[in-house]
Every structure is written in C-alpha cells, then in structure tokens.
C-alpha positions, -999 to 999 in steps of 0.1 A, spaced: 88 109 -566 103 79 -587 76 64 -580 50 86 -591 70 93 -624 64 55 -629 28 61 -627 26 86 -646 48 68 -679 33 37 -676 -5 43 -661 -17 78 -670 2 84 -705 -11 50 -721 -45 60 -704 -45 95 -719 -34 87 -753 -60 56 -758 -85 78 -748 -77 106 -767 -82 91 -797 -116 81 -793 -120 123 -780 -104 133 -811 -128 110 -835 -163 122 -813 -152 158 -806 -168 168 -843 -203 154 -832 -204 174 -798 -230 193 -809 -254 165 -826 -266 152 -787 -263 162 -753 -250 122 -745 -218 130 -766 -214 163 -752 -210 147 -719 -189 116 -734 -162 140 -744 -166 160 -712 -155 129 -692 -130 119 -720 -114 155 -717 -109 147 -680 -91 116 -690 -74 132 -713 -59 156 -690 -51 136 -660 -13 134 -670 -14 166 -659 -27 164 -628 1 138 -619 26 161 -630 11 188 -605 11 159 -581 50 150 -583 60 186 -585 37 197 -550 51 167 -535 12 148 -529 5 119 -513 -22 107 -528 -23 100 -564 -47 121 -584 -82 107 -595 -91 121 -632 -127 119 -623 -134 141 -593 
C-alpha cells in the first residue's frame, strides 16, 4: 500500500492537477465544437484518476488503475 500511495503523490496528483488546468481554461468552450467536447471528456478522466487510485489502495488492487479505460 506504501507503494501505491507513492504513486499516487508523485504520479497521478502532478498528472491531475496539470491537466486540470488546461480542463478548467477549455471547459467554457464545450459547447462551441464537438472536438472540445471530447477533449474535456478525456481530460475529465484525467482529472479524476486520483481517485481511482485511491479506490485502488483502499480495495487492496493489484494492478494500478489506467485513467483511460
């Protein structure tokens, strides 16, 4: 579990955050065109995966969670 709360401070958080602000600066223009509809979609995911780690150490996983599937 050490491990995985490594991965999670020093992979997905840093990953997250970067991305986030790019989601935060396109999110207005969602509705302009369906291309930035779906770049935010896939940002979101990014955005999110911290989570998924989290629900990863806690359940005891072995595999470490891919944000894209």
């Amino acid at each position: 579990r050490i491990i995985w709360a490594l991965m999670l401070v020093f992979l997905s958080y840093p990953v997250s955050w970067f991305f986030a602000f790019w989601w935060v600066l396109i999110i207005p223009f969602e509705t302009a065109h369906p291309l930035i509809k779906t770049a935010t979609e896939f940002l979101e995911k990014l955005i999110s995966w911290p989570r998924l780690v989290g629900q990863a150490i806690i359940q005891g996983e072995s595999t470490f969670p891919n944000p894209l599937a």
